[in-house]
matplotlib code that plots the C-alpha trace (Angstrom):
import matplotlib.pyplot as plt

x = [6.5, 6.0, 9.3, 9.6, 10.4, 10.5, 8.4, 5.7, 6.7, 4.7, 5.2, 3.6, 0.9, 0.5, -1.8, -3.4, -4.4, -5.2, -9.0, -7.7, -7.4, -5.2, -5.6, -8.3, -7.2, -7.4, -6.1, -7.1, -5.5, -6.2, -3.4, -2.9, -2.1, -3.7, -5.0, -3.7, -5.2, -2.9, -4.0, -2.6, -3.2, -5.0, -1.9, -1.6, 2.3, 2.4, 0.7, 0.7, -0.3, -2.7, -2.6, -2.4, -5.7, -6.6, -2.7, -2.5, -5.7, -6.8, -8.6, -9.7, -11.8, -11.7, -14.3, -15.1, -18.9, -19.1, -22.5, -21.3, -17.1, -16.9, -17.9, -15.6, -16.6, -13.7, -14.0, -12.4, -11.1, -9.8, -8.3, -10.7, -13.8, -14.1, -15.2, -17.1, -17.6, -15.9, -17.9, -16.4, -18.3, -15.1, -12.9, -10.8, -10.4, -12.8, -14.3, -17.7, -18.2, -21.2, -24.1, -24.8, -22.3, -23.3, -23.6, -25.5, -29.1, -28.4, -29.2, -32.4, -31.9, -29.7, -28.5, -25.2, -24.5, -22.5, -20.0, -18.5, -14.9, -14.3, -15.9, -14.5, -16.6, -18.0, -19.9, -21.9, -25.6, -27.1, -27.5, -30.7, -30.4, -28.0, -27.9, -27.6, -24.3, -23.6, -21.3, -19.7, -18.5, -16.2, -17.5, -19.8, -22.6, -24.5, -25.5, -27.2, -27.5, -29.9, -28.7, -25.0, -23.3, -24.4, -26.9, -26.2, -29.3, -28.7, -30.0, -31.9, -32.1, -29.0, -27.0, -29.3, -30.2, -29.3, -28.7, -26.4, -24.9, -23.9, -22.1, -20.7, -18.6, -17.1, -14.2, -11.5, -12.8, -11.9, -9.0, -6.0, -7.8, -11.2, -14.0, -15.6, -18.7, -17.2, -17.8, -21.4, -22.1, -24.9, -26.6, -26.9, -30.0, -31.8, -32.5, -33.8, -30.3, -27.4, -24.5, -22.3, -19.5, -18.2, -14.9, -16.3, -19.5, -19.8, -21.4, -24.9, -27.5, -30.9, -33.5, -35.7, -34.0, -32.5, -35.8, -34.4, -31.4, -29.4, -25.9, -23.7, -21.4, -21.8, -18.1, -16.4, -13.8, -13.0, -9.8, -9.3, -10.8, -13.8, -17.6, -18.1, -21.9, -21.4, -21.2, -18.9, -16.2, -16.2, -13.7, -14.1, -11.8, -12.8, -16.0, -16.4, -18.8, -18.3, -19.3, -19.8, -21.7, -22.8, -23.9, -20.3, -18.7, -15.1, -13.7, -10.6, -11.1, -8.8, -9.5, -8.5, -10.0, -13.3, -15.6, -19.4, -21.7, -25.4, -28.6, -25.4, -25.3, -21.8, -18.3, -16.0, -12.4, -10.3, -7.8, -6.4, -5.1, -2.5, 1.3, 1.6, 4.5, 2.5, -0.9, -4.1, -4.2, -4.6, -6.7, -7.5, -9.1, -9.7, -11.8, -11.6, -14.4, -14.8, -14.1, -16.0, -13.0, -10.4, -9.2, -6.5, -4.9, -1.8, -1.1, 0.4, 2.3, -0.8, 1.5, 0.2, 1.3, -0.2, 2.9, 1.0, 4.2, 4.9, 5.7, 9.5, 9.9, 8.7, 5.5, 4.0, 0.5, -1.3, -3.3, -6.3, -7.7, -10.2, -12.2, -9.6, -8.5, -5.0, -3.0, 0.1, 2.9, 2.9, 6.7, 7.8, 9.1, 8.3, 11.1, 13.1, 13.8, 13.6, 10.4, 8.7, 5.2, 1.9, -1.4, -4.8, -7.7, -9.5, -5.9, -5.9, -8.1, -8.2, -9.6, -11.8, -8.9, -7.9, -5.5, -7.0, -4.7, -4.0, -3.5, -1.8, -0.9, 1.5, 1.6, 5.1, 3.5, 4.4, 1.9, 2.3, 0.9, 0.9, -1.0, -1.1, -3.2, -0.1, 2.7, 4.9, 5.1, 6.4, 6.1, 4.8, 4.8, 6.5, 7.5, 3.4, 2.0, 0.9, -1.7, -5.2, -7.0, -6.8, -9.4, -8.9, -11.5, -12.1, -12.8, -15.0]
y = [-2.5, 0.3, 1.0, 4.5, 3.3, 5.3, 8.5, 7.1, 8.2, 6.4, 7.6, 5.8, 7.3, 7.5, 5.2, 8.7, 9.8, 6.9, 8.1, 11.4, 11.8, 14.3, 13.2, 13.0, 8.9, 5.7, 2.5, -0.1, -3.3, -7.0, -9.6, -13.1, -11.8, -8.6, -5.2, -1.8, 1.5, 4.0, 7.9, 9.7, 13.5, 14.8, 14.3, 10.6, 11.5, 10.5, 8.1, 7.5, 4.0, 3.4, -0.5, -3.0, -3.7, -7.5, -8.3, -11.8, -12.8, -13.5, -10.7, -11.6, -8.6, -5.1, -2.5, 1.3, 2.0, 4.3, 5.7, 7.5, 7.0, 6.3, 3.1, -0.1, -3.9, -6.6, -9.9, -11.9, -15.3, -15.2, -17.7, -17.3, -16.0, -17.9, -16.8, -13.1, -9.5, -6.5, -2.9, 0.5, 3.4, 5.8, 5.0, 2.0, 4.0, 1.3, -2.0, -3.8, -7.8, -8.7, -9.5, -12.3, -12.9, -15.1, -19.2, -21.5, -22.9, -25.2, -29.2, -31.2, -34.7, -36.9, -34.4, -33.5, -29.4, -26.9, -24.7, -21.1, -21.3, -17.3, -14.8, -14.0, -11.2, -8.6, -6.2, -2.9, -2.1, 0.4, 4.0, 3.4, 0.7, 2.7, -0.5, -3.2, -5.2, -8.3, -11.0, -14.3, -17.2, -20.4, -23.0, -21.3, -19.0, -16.1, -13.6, -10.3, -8.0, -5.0, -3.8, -1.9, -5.5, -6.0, -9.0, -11.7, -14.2, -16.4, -14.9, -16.3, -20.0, -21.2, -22.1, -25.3, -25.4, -29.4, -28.2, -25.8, -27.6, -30.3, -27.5, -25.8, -29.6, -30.6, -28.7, -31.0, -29.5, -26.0, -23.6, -24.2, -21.7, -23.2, -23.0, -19.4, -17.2, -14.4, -11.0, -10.1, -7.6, -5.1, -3.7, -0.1, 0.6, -2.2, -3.0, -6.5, -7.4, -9.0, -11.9, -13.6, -16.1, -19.7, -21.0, -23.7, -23.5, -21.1, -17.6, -16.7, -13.8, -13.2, -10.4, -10.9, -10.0, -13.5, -15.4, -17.2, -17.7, -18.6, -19.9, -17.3, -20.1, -19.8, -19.2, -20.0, -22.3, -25.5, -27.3, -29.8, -33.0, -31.5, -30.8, -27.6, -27.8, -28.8, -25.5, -27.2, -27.2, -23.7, -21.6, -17.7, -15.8, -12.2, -10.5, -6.5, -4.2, -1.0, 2.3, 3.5, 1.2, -1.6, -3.6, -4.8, -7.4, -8.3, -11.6, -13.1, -17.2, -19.7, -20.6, -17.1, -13.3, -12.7, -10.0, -9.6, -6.9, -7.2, -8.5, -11.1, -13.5, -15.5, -14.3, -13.3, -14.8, -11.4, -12.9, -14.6, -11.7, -11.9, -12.2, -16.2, -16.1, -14.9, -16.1, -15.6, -16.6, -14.7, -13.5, -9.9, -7.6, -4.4, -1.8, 1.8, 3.6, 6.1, 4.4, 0.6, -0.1, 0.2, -2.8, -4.2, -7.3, -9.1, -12.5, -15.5, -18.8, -20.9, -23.8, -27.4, -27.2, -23.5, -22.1, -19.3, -16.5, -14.0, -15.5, -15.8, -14.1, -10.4, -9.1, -7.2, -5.8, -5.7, -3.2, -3.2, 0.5, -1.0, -3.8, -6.6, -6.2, -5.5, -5.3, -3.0, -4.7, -2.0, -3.1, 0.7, 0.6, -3.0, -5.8, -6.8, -10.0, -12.6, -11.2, -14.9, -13.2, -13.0, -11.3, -12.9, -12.1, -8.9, -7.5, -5.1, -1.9, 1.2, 5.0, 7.2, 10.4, 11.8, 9.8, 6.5, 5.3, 1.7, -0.4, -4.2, -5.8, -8.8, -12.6, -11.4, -8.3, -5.3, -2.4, -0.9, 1.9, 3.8, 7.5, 7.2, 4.4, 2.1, 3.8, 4.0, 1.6, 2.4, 0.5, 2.3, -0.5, -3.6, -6.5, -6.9, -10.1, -11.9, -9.6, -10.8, -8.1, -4.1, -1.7, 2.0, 4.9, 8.6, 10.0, 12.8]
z = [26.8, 24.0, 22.7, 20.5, 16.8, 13.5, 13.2, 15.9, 19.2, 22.1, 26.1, 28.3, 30.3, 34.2, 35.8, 37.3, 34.3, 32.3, 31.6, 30.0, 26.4, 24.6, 21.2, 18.8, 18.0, 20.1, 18.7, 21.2, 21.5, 22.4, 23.4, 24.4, 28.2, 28.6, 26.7, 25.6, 25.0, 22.2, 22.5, 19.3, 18.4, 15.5, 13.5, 14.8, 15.5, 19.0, 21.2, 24.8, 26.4, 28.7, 30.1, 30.4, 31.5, 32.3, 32.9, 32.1, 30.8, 27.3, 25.8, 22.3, 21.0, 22.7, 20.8, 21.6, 21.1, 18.0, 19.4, 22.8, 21.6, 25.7, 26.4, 25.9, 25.7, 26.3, 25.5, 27.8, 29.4, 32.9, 35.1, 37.7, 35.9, 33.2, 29.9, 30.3, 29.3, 31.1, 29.9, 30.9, 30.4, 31.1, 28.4, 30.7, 33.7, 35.5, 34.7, 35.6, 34.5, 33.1, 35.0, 32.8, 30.0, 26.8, 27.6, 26.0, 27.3, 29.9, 27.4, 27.7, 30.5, 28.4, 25.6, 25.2, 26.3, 24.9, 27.3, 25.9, 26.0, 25.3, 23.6, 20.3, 18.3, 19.1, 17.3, 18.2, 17.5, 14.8, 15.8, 16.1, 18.5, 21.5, 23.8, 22.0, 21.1, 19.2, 19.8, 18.8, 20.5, 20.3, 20.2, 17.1, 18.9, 18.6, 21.3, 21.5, 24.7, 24.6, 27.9, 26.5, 27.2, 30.9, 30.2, 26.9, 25.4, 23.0, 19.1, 16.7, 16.9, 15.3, 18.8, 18.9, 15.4, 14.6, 11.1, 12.2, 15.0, 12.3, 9.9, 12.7, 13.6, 16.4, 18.4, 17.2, 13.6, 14.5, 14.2, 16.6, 19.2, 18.8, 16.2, 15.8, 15.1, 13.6, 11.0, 12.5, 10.5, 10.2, 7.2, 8.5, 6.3, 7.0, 10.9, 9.9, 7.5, 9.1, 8.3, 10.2, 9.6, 11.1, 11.3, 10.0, 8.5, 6.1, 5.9, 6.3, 5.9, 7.4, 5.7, 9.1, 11.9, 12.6, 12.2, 9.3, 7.8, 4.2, 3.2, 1.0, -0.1, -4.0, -5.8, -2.5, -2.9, -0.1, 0.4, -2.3, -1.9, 0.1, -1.4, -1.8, -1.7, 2.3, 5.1, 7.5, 5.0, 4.4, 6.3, 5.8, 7.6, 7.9, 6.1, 6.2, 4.3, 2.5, 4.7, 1.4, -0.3, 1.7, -1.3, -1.7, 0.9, 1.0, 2.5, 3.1, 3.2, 4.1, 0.2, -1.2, -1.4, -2.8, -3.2, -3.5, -5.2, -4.0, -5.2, -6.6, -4.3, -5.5, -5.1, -7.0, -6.2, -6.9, -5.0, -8.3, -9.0, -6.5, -7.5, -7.6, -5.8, -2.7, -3.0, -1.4, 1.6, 5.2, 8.0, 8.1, 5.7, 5.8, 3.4, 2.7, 4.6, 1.8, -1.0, -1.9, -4.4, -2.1, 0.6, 1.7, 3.0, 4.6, 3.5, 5.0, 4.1, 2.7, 1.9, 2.7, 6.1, 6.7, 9.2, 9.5, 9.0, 6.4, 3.5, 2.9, 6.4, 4.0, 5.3, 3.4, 2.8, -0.4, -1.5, -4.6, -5.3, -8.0, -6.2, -6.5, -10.5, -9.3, -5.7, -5.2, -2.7, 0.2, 2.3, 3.3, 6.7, 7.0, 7.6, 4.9, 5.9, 8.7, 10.1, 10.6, 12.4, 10.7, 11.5, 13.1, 11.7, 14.0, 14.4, 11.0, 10.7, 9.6, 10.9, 9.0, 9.0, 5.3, 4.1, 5.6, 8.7, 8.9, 11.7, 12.7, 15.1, 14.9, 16.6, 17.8, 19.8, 17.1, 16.7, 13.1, 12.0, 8.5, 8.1, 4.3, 3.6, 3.9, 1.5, 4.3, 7.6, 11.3, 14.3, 17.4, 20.0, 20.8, 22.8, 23.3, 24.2, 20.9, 19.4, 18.8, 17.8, 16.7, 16.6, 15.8, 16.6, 16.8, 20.2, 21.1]

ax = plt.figure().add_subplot(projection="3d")
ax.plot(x, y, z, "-o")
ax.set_aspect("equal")
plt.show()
């Protein structure tokens, strides 16, 4: 299951003492079949694993609450459960489903309904709001508990929006794992700011506290032969904001890497700037939590029939230190050749530690890690289930 591999050494823990921690570092992990805990001392060095958790079920998100560093939220799709929400409050030693996860309001006589199919998102409240957690669905929804994940209502209005039920399409429209509300993000200085993204449908922002809502489609590119000036044919990837300056937003589309600077309100496609050869085009993104010029990403074969792997079979990630002007090829430790993976979207992060550490995990199960901001690549895990999402945090 975690195989040691490089300079990352990984022993896997004892289910007796899976609720310790030894280590200042815990990269948590979200597969196709299942989930994975990683404990890594303050040197991140070595890791120990603690899982799986959830053996055979589809866990698409799996998120440590930064405000207590003790509670966990899985997203989750179970045979026998459906789709739900499992919260621990003891870093995975034991599990509780939520009372009521999110679902859409039941339709009026004659209408047609809505069913969640899983859970995809997941995002934590402010500090200032200790209970409260966000999350996204597929089919596109919103949902907001203010009970530390135990209870889910529907937010804002958009679920049954017609406007936004028309841009958010049909499920045939979606990605190959169903259409997605994605990249809710948080303006931490402002408790009414947020955005969110949709998989299709574009990228919005509310200034109210979800009352009301606008598109942030200006400069976004669609696939050729599309208008532009409609939401459903936009298809943004990943969106994160800068810790250190949350005026500045990266994405990564499915048409390219772009970049906005607040009160603008059009992106900037910085991807351009990518070699040719490789292009644009991926899933994750990740940005510096110290430094609002800094990001990087890990692109994919965009070519017309999008095989989603590596391009050329050479992963690689790219790396800009001066807000997308320029991108370094980062391939130390990585496969040469004939490495035909690539990387979903929530599976790429990074810590707060000096240097940054970076974090993916692959479709093929890998777990790679780099402490210096990506000079230098090992792999600490493998032979995972495919990988849907990495999150890395600091324990207390």
């Amino acid at each position: 299951m975690a195989r040691t591999t490089g300079k990352a050494a990984v022993r896997k823990q004892k289910p007796a003492a899976r609720a310790r921690s030894q280590g200042r570092m815990v990269v948590l992990v979200a597969t196709r079949k299942g989930a994975w805990l990683y404990h890594g001392d303050a040197k991140r060095k070595t890791w120990r694993a603690d899982g799986p958790h959830f053996l055979g079920h589809v866990i698409s998100h799996l998120v440590l609450d930064p405000r207590d560093r003790r509670t966990l939220l899985a997203a989750a799709k179970t045979g026998h459960l459906g789709p739900t929400v499992f919260r621990s409050t003891d870093l995975g030693r034991t599990w509780k489903e939520a009372a009521r996860p999110p679902a859409f309001a039941k339709a009026a006589d004659g209408q047609p309904g809505r069913a969640v199919d899983h859970t995809f998102w997941l995002t934590p409240g402010r500090v200032s709001e200790p209970n409260v957690w966000y999350a996204g669905t597929s089919p596109q929804g919103l949902f907001r508990s203010d009970d530390g994940g135990v209870n889910w209502e529907p937010f804002s209005s958009i679920n049954d929006d017609p406007q936004y039920r028309k841009w958010m399409g049909t499920v045939q429209d979606g990605t190959p794992d169903g259409p997605k509300l994605h990249s809710i993000i948080l303006d931490p200085r402002d408790p009414a700011h947020l955005y969110f993204a949709m998989s299709g449908g574009g990228v919005h922002e509310s200034v109210d506290g979800g009352r009301n809502w606008k598109t942030l489609l200006k400069g976004l590119d669609v696939v050729e032969g599309f208008d532009s000036s409609e939401p459903t044919f936009h298809d943004p990837h990943c969106i994160r904001i800068c810790p250190s300056n949350p005026d500045r937003l990266y994405q990564q589309n499915h048409c390219g890497i772009y970049r906005l600077d607040r009160p603008s309100d059009t992106w900037v496609r910085i991807g351009r700037n990518m070699p040719k050869r490789v292009g644009d085009v991926g899933f994750p993104m990740v940005v510096h939590p110290r430094d609002a010029d800094s990001a990087w990403v890990l692109p994919m074969n965009g070519t017309t029939v999008w095989p989603r792997t590596s391009p050329d079979g050479k992963p690689a990630v790219y790396a800009t230190r001066n807000g997308g002007k320029t991108w370094q090829r980062l391939d130390a430790g990585l496969p040469a050749d004939e490495a035909w993976w690539t990387v979903k979207r929530q599976a790429m992060t990074a810590d707060a530690s000096d240097p940054v550490g970076l974090y993916f995990g692959t479709t093929s199960g890998e777990l790679w890690m780099s402490r210096d901001e990506g000079r230098r690549w090992a792999c600490f895990a493998r032979h995972l289930p495919e990988i849907y999402s990495v999150e890395a945090a600091e324990l207390k």
